[in-house]
C-alpha positions in Angstrom: 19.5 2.8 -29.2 18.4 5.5 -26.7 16.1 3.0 -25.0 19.1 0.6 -24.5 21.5 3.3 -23.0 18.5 4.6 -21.1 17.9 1.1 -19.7 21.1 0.6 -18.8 21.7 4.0 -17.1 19.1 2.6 -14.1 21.0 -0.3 -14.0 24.5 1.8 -13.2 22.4 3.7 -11.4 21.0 1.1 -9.1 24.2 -0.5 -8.8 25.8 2.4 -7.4 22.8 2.8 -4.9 23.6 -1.0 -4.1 27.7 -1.1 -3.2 27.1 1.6 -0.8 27.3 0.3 2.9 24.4 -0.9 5.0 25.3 2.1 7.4 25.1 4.8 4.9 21.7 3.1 3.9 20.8 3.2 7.4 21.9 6.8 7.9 20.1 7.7 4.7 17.1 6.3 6.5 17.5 7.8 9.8 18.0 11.4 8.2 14.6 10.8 6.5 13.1 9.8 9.9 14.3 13.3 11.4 13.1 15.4 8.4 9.9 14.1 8.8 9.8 14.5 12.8 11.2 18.2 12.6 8.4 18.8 9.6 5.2 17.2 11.7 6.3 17.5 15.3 3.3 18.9 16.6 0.7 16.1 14.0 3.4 13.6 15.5 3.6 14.8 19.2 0.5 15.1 19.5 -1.3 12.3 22.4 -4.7 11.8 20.6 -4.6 8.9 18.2 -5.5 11.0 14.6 -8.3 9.8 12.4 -7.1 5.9 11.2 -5.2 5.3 14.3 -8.9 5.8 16.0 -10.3 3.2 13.9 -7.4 0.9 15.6 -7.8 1.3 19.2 -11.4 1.0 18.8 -11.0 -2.5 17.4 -8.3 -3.2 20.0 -10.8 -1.4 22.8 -13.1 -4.2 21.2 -11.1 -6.9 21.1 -10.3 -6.3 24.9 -14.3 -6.3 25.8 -14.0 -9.5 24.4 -16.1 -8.3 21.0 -15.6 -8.6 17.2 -13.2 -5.6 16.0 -15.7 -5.0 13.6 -18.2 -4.1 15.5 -19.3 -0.8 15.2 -15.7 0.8 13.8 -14.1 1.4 10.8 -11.7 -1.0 11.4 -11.0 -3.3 7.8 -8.0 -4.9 8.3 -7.4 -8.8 9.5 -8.2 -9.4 13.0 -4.4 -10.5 13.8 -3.3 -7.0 14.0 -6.5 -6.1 16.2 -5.8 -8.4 18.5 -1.9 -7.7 19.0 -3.0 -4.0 19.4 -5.1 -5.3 22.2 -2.1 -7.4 23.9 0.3 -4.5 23.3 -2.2 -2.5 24.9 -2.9 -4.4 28.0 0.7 -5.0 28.8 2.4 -1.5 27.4 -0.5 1.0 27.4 -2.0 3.2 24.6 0.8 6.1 24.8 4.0 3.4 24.1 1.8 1.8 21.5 0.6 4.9 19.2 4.0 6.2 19.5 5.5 2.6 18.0 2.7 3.2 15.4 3.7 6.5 14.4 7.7 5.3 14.2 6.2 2.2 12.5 5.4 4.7 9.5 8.0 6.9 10.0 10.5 4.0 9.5 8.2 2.4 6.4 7.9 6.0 4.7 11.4 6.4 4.7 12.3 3.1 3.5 10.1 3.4 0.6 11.3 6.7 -0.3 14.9 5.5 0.2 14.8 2.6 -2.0 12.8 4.2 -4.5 15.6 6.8 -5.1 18.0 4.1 -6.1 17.6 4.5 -9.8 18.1 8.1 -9.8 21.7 9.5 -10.7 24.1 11.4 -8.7 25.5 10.3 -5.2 24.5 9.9 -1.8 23.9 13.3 -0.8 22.1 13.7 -4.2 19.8 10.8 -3.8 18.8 12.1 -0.3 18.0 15.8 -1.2 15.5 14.3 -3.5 14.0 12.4 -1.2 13.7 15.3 1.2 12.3 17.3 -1.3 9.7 14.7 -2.0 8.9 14.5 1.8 8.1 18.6 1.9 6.2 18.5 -1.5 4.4 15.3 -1.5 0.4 15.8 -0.3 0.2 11.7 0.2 3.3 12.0 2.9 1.6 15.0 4.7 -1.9 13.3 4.2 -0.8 9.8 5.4 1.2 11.4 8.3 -2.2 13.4 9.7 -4.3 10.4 9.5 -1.8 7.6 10.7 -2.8 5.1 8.4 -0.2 1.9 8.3 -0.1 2.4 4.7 2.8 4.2 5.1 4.6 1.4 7.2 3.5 -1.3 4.5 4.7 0.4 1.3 8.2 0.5 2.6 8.1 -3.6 3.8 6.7 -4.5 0.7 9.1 -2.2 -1.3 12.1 -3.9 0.8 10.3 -7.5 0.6 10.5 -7.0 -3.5 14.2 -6.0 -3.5 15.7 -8.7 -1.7 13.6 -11.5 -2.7 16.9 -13.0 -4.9 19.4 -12.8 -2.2 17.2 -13.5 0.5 13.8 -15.2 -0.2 12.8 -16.4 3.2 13.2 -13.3 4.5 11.4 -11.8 1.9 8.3 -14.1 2.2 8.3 -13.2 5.8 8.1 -9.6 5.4 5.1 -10.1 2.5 3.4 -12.3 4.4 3.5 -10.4 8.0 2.5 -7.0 6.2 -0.7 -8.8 4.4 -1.7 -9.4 7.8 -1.3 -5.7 9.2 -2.3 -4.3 5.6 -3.5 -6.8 3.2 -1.8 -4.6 0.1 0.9 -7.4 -0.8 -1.2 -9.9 -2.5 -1.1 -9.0 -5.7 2.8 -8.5 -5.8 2.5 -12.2 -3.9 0.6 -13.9 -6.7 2.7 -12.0 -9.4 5.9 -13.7 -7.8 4.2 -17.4 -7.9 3.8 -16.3 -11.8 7.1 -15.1 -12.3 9.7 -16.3 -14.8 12.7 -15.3 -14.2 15.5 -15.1 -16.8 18.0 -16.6 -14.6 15.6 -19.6 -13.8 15.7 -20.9 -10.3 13.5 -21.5 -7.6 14.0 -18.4 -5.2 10.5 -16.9 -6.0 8.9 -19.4 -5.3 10.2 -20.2 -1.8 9.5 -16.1 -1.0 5.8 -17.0 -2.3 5.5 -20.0 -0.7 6.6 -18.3 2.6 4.6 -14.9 2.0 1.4 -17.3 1.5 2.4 -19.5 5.1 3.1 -16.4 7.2 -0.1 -14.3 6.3 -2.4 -17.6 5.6 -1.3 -18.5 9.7 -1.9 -14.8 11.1 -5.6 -14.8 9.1 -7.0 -18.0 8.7 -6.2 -19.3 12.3 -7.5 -16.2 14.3 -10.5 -15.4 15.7 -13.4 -13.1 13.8 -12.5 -14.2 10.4 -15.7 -14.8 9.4 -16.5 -11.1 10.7 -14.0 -9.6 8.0 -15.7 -11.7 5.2 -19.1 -10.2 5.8 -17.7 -6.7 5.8 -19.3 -4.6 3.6 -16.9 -2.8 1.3 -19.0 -0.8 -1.1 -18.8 2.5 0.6 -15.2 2.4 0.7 -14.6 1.1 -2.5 -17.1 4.5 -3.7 -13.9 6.6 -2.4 -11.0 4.2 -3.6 -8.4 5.1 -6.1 -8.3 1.8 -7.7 -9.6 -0.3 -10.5 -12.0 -1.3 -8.3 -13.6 2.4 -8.3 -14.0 2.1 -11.6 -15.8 -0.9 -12.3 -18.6 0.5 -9.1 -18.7 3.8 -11.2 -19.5 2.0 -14.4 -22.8 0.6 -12.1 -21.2 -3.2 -12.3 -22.5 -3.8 -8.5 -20.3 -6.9 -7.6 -18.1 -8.2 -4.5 -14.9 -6.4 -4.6 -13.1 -9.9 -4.3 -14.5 -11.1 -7.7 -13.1 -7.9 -9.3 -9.9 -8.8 -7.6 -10.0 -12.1 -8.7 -10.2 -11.1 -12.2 -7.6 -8.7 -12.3 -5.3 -11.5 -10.5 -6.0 -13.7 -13.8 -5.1 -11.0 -15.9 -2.1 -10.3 -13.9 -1.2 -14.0 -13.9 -1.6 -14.4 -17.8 1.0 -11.6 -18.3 3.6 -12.7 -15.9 3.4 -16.1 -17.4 3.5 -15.0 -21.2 6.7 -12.6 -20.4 10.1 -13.2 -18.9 11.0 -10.0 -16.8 14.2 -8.8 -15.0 14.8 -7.8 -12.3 13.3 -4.0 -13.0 10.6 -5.3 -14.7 9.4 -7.5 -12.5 10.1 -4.8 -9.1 7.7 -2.4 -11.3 5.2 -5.3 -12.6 4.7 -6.4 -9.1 4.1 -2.7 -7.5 1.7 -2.7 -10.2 -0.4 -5.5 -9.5 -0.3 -5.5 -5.5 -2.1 -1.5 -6.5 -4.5 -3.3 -8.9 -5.9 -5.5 -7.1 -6.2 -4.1 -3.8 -9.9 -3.0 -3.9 -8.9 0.0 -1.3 -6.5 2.2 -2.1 -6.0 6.0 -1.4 -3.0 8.4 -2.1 -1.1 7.5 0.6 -1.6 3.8 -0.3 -0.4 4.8 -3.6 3.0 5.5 -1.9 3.5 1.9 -2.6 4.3 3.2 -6.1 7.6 5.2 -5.9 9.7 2.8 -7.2 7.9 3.2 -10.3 7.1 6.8 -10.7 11.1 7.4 -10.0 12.1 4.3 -12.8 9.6 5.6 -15.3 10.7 9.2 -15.1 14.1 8.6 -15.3 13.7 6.5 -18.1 11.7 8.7 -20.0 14.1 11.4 -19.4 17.0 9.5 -20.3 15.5 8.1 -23.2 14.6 12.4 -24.2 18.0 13.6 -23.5 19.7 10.7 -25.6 16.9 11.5 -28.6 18.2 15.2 -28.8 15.3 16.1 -30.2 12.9 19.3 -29.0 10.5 18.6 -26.0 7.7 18.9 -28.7 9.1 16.2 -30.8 8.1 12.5 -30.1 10.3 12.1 -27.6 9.3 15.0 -25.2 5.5 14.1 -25.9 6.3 10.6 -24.4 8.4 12.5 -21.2 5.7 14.8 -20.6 3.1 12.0 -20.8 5.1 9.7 -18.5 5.2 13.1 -16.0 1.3 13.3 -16.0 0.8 10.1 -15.1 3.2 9.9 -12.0 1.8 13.6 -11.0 -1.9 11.3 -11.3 -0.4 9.5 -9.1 0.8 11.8 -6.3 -1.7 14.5 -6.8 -4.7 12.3 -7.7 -5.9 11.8 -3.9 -8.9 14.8 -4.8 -10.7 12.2 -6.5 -11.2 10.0 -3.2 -13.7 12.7 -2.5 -16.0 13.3 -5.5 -18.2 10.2 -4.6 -21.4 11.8 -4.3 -20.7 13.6 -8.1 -22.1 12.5 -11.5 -20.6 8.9 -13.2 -18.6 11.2 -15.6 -17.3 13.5 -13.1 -16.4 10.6 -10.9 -14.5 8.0 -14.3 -12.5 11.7 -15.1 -11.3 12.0 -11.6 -10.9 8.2 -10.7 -8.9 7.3 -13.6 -5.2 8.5 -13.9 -4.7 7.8 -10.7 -6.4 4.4 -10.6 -4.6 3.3 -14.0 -1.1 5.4 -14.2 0.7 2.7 -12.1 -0.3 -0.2 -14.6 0.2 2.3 -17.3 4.2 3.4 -15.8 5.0 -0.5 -15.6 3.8 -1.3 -19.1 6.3 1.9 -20.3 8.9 0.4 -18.1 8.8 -3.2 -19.0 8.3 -2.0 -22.8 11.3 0.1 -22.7 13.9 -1.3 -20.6 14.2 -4.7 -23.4 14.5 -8.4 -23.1 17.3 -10.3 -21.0 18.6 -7.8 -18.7 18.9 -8.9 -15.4 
């Protein structure tokens, strides 16, 4: 009983989050924007590009030399994004195009953290004190902020992509597919929609798939370099990851990152086919497996996870509140486990830099953080019940 009034407690709350008006979303957004430009005005004001947004003008400096964006940088994305760096460069100039950058994750930040605060209670002004609060608090928004990675932009497009797939799958698929191309952290959540079975049947994830695969298959495979990015070594930065990935180079299991990927895509496959999820299920599933099997992933990549940490924890407390039993009964156990493993989450980014400790100091760090997202979706899906959608 308390799981089912818990369950559907996200779904009045997420409802009410949904009949508000595209401008009060867009407000909501906005506000989030400012917060965050009042907080960091002098990281975001300032005119030298910070530590990730070097590693993309020297692949666009190199892709304007007429060289392989590889060369010599720590640039380890697909060369699509390279090279439109290097024509926005050539035609706008560095200053326009770190500043788009910076509103680039400004914008995707604030999306994530907006939609994530849908299953939360309360009303408007509720939801966006939370989200505030989260901004001042949160190490991953201050750490992804002073680097300028795009993880930031790309958690809040594939957030979006995931919650409109249904009402608009095209649209969807474009976003997915576009973002793979800046940021290839959507192909997990890609692959879990081609797996999907949806209670209500129908075709619509498929078409998103379909397109997500088109869109970023087009901006990889038919640009230059390609066989540059394939050759890239990854075994340093998969030494520093927070992923499942991290894990399996820990344990001394020396092989290619995309065979560990591949694997955990079976896996991932197997359970989406065996189990029909709703629409929460699935939202929190596919978060889950676009973080597992993205072999590079630190805190602020884990931003890509709000959706889930907020569904979990309100869950679990709902599901305490309606047991009315002491936090050291059963019940409060299971909250304050569900807390750890969304505080792994946002407070595990200290174990990105114990790569030169022992094996056992390194597995200890590495895995909450690496595991608590798969760990928050199986509570989810496990507690929210069959045949809501």
């Amino acid at each position: 009983m308390a799981g089912s009034c818990a369950a559907e407690s996200l779904q009045r709350n997420f409802a009410a989050w949904r009949r508000r008006s595209t401008a009060a979303h867009l407000v909501a957004v906005a506000l989030l924007v400012a917060v965050m430009l009042a907080r960091w005005w002098g990281m975001l004001s300032d005119p030298s590009p910070h530590l990730d947004e070097r590693c993309y003008f020297a692949a666009f400096d190199r892709i304007a030399a007429g060289q392989s964006p590889y060369l010599n940088t720590c640039y380890a994305y697909p060369p699509a994004f390279a090279i439109a760096g290097s024509w926005a460069i050539e035609r706008l100039g560095e200053r326009p195009v770190l500043v788009a950058l910076r509103g680039a994750n400004l914008g995707g930040l604030a999306l994530a953290l907006w939609c994530a605060m849908a299953w939360l209670p309360g009303r408007w002004r509720h939801r966006l004190l939370g989200a505030v609060v989260f901004l001042m608090v949160a190490p991953p928004v201050r750490f992804g902020v002073r680097e300028g990675n795009l993880s930031l932009a790309v958690a809040g497009v594939v957030i979006f992509a995931l919650l409109i797939w249904r009402r608009a799958p095209v649209a969807s698929g474009l976003l997915m597919g576009a973002s793979i191309a800046v940021k290839p952290l959507a192909p997990g959540a890609v692959l879990a929609l081609l797996a999907h079975r949806p209670i209500r049947g129908g075709k619509k994830h498929w078409i998103a798939a379909a397109v997500a695969v088109a869109v970023s298959g087009w901006l990889i495979l038919t640009f230059p370099y390609l066989d540059d990015l394939r050759t890239l070594a990854a075994g340093d930065l998969v030494s520093t990851s927070l992923s499942p990935h991290r894990i399996v180079h820990v344990l001394g299991i020396h092989v290619h990152a995309v065979w560990v990927s591949a694997v955990l895509a079976l896996a991932l496959v197997a359970i989406a086919r065996r189990h029909c999820f709703d629409r929460l299920q699935f939202l929190c599933f596919a978060l889950a497996a676009a973080l597992a099997t993205s072999p590079l992933v630190w805190n602020h990549t884990l931003l890509l996870a709000l959706p889930l940490q907020v569904v979990a924890l309100q869950l679990a407390y709902d599901r305490f509140r309606a047991a009315r039993l002491p936090l050291r009964s059963s019940a409060g156990w299971e909250f304050s486990l569900v807390a750890l493993a969304a505080c792994a989450i946002t407070l595990g980014g200290g174990a990105s830099g114990i790569y030169d400790y022992p094996a056992v100091v390194q597995l200890f760090g590495a895995l909450p953080p690496a595991l608590a997202p798969a760990l928050l979706a199986g509570y989810v899906i496990r507690h929210t019940g069959p045949g809501r959608d």
